[in-house]
Each structure stands twice: as C-alpha cells, then as structure tokens.
C-alpha positions as CSV (number, residue, x, y, z in Angstrom):
1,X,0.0,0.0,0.0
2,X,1.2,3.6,-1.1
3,X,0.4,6.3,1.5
4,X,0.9,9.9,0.4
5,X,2.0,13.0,2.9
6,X,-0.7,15.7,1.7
7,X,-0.2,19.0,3.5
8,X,-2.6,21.5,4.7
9,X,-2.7,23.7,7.4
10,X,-5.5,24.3,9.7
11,X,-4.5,28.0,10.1
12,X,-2.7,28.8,6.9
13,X,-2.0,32.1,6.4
14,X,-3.1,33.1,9.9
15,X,-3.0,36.6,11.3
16,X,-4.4,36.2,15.0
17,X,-2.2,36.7,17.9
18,X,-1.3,33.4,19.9
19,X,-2.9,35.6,23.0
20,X,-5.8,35.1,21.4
21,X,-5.9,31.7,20.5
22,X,-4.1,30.1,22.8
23,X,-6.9,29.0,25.6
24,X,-9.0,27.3,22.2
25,X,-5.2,25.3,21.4
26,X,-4.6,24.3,24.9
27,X,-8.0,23.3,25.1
28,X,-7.7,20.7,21.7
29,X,-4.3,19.7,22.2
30,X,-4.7,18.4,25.5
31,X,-7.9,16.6,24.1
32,X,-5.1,15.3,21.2
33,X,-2.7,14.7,23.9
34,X,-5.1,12.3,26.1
35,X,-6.4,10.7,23.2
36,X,-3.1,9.9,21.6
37,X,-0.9,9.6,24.8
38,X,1.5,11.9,22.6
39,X,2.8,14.5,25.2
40,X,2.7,18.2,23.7
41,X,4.8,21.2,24.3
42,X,2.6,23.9,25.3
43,X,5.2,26.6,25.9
44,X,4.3,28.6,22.3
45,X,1.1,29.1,23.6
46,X,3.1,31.6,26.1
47,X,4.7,33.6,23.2
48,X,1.5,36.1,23.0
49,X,2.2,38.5,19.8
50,X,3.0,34.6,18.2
51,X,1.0,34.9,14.8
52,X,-0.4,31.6,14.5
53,X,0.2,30.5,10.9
54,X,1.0,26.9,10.1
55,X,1.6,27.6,6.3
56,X,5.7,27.5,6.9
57,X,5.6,24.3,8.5
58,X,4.0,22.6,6.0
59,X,6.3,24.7,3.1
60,X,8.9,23.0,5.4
61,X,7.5,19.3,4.7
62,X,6.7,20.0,1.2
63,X,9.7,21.7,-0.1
64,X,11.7,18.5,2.0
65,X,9.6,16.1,0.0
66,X,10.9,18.1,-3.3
67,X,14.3,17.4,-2.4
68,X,14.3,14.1,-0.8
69,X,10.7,11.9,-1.4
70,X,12.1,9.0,0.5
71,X,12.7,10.6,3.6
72,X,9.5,13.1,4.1
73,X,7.3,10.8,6.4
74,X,11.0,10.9,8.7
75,X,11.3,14.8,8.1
76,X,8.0,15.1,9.6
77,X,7.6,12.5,12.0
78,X,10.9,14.4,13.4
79,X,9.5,17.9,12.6
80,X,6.2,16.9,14.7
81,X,8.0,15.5,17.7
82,X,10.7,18.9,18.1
83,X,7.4,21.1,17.9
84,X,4.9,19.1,20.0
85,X,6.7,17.0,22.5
C-alpha cells in the first residue's frame, strides 16, 4: 500500500495573535494529547504576539519532500515531535 503526505494547514496564512488563540489550542491539544498519549509542548502558547500561521511548517514538509521523497514521512515524524513534544 502507497500512503501519500498531503499538507494542509488548519491556520494557513493566519493573522491572529497566539494571545488570542491560545486558551481554544490548549484546550484541543490536551484533548489530542489524552487521546493519543503523545505529550505536547505547550510553551508557544506563552509567546502572546506569536501569529499563528501553520503555512511555513507545512512549506517545510513540502519543499523536504521536493528534495528528498524517500525521507518526508522521517522529516515530519521528526519535525512533529521537536514542535509538540
């Protein structure tokens, strides 16, 4: 079986303020967290003039997958885990 990495992020091109989002994330990643028993970081949620755009991140996996195709799914299994845990 083939499995493709198909990007797309849930606040792409974002402009609000990590002060204003960041009760709503810590909210769902906890629910992510205790669901998946993957531990989270939750220290950006701190950085309050953060804008919360996950476009670069998934440039990131993309333009790794246009250099390298065999090694995305490690790029972003490795990207994830720095970020989340």
């Amino acid at each position: 079986m083939e499995l493709r990495l198909i990007m797309g992020g849930l606040r792409y091109r974002g402009n609000e303020k990590m002060a204003d989002l960041s009760g709503f994330l810590k909210e769902h990643w906890e629910e992510v967290a205790h669901r998946t028993g993957r531990a989270f970081k939750f220290d950006i949620l701190n950085q309050e003039d953060l804008i919360y755009d996950t476009g670069p991140a998934c440039r990131a996996v993309v333009a790794a997958s246009m250099v390298q195709p065999s090694l995305v799914w490690v790029f972003f299994q490795d990207f994830a885990v720095r970020i989340l845990s």
